[in-house]
N, C-alpha and C positions, 0 to 999 in steps of 0.2 A: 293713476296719474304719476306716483310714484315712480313706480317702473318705469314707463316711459319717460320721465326727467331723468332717471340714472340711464336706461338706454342709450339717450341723446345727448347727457353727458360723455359717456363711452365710446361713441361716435365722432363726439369732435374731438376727442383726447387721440383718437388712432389716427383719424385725418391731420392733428397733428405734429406726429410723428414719423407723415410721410415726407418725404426729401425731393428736392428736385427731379434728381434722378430716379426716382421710384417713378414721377411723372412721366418721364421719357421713354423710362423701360415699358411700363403699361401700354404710351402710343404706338410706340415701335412693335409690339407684341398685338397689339389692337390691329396694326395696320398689314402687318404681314400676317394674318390670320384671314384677317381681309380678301388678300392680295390670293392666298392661298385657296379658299371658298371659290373666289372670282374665277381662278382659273380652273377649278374642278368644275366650277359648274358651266364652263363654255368648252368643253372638253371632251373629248369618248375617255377622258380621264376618272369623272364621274362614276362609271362604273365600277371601277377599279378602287375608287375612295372608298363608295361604300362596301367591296368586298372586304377591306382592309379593316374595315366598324364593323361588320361582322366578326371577324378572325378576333378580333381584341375582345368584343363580348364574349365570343365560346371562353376563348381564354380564360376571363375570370371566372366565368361561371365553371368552367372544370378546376378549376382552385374550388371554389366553393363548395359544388358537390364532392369534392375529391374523388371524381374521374382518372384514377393516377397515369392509364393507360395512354389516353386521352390527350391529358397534360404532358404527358413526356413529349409525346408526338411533336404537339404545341410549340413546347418553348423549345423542340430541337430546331422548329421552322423559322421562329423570330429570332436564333441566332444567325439564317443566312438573311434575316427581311427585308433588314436596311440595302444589303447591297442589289437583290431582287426589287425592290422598289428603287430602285436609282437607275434597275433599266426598265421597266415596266413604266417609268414616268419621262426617261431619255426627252421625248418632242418633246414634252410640256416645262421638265425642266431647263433645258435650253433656251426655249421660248421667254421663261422666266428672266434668266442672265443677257437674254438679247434685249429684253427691254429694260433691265438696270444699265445696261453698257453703253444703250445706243440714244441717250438723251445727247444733244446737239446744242452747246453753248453759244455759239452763234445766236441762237436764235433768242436766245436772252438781251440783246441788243436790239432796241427799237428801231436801229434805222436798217439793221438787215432782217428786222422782220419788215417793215415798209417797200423793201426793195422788195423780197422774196412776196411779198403779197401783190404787188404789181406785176410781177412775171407771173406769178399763178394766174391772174383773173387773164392775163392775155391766153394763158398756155387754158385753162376753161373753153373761153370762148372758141376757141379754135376747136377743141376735142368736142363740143357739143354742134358746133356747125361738121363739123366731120362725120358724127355720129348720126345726125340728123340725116344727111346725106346718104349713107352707108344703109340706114333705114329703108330709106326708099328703095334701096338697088339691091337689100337680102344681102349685104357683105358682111361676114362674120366677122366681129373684134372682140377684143380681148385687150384692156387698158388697165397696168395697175396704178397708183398714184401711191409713192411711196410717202408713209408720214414719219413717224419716230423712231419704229422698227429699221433697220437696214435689210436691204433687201440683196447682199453679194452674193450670197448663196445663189438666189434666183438670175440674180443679171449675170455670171459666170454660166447659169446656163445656156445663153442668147453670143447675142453680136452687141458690140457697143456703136454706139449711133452715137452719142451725146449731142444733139442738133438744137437748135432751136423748132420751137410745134406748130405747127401749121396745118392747116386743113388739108391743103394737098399733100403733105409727106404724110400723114395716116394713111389717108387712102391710097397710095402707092404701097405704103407697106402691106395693107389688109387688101390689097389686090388678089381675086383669087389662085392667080399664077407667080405671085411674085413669090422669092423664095423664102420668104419670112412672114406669109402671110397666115400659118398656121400655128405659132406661136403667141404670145403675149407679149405687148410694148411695154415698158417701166418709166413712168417717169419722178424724175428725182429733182425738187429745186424747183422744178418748174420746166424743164428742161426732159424731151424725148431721149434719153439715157441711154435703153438697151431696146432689142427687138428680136423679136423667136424666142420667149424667154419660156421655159417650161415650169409648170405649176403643179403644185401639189392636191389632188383629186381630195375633194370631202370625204369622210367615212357617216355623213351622214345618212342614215338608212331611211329616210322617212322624207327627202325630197321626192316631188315631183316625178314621177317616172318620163314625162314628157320633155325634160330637163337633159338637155345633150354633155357632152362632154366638156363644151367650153364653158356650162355654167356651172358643172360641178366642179371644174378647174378655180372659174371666180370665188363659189363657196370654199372650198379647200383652201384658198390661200388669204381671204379675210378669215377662218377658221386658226391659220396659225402666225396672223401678224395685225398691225391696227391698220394697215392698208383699204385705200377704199378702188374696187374693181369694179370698173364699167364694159359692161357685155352687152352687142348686138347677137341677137339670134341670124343667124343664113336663113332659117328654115321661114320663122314669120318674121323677121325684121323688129319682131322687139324687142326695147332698151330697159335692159334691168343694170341693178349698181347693187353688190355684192359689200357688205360692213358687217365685221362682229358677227360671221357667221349667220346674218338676215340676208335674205334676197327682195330686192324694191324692184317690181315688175313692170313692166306695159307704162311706163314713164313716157312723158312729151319732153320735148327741148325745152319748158322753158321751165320741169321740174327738174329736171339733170341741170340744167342752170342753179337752179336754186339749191339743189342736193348737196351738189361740190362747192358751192362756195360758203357754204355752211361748213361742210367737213373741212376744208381744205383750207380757205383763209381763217388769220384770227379775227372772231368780228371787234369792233372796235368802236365805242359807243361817241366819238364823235363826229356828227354827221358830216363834217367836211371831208375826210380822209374816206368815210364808206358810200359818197358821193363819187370819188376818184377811182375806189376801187369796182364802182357800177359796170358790170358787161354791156360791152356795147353791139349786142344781137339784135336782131331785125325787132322782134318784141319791143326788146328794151328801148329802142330805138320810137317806135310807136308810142311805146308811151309817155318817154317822154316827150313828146312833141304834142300828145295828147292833154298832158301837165299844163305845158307850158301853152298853150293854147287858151286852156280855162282861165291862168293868170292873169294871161292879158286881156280875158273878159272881163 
């Protein structure tokens, strides 16, 4: 008992002596350790981390054994390492800096998140009656929704559109002869952006083999941004949405309803506002009429 009251005296005499800023430094170090983990382990980056936790174990352990041979080899290799891991990590790092860069202050303002969630659920509605559509008839699309990430790199591939969305401007573009139909559309704001836009192919080795090329395009490019991509198949007409390097498969309209205004709007816990931002799809439509039926029983 002893001991442990000097222990636990010891303990609060260090705790303190810590300072605010020892606080901060811990979080900041806490978080980008964090951030660092997250991104290896959504990564073909992974690989490469733990070659890198192997290399620094030989390492010591040829210190230890006094491997001299060994060790020379070693530390002549961690003198080039740093700059060999700066290209060996190139995507991931950049990926990194795109998303310290590309937060959007606007959107800290509640009446331009209000507006902007208003033009989303119309620009939704419209992409899920489109896609519904497109379903039936075996038209290939390719839809990304940009969110925090920017996406210029991608939309400098394409044609810029910046339109307003509508059901019939999708499917005119995903026409199979139109000349932009073999591309991917972006939309940014809420707003149909760019169109033909070319994406970056997964290096996942363990999808699907039945998986064509437009949906290892949608993998690939949730893979290297926080984008959420909606794929129709040509082949069988079904709706998958591509997040965080997941593929959501064989989807109805009225879960692609639900999917994107999940990811897409901020939800907002009061019910008058997420009332207003209700899609107004045929479903949607049904039920509440079905609601408001029972009321007035």
């Amino acid at each position: 008992m002893e001991y442990m009251s000097t222990l636990l005296e010891n303990v609060i005499r260090y705790i303190g002596t810590i300072k605010l800023t020892d606080w901060l430094d811990i979080v900041l170090m806490a978080y980008l350790l964090y951030r660092a983990l997250k991104l290896l382990g959504h990564s073909r980056a992974a690989n490469l981390g733990r070659g890198v936790v192997i290399f620094l174990v030989a390492l010591a352990l040829s210190y230890a054994l006094e491997l001299n041979s060994i060790n020379f080899i070693l530390r002549n290799i961690v003198t080039w390492g740093v700059l060999a891991l700066i290209v060996l990590f190139q995507p991931e790092l950049r990926r990194l800096l795109e998303q310290v860069g590309s937060s959007r202050l606007g959107r800290l303002n509640p009446f331009v998140r209000a507006q902007q969630a208003g033009t989303l659920s119309t620009t939704i509605a419209s992409t899920v009656k489109a896609c519904v559509e497109m379903s039936s008839s075996h038209t290939g699309v390719l839809i990304v929704f940009e969110r925090e990430n920017r996406l210029d790199d991608i939309i400098r591939s394409g044609t810029i559109v910046d339109a307003r969305v509508s059901p019939e401007l999708l499917k005119n573009i995903f026409f199979v002869k139109a000349a932009l139909h073999d591309g991917a559309v972006v939309m940014r704001d809420g707003r149909l952006y760019a169109a033909g836009c070319i994406l970056p192919l997964t290096h996942n080795t363990n999808i699907s083999s039945d998986l064509g090329t437009r949906h290892r395009a949608g993998l690939g490019m949730s893979e290297n941004s926080d984008a959420v991509i909606v794929i129709v198949s040509e082949e069988t007409g079904a709706i998958s949405v591509a997040i965080r390097g997941m593929l959501k498969r064989h989807l109805t309209g009225q879960t692609l309803e639900k999917l994107l205004t999940n990811e897409l709007i901020p939800q907002s816990s009061d019910e008058e506002n997420s009332s207003k931002l209700k899609l107004r799809l045929p479903w949607s439509r049904k039920k509440g009429k079905e609601a408001d039926g029972n009321a007035d029983k």
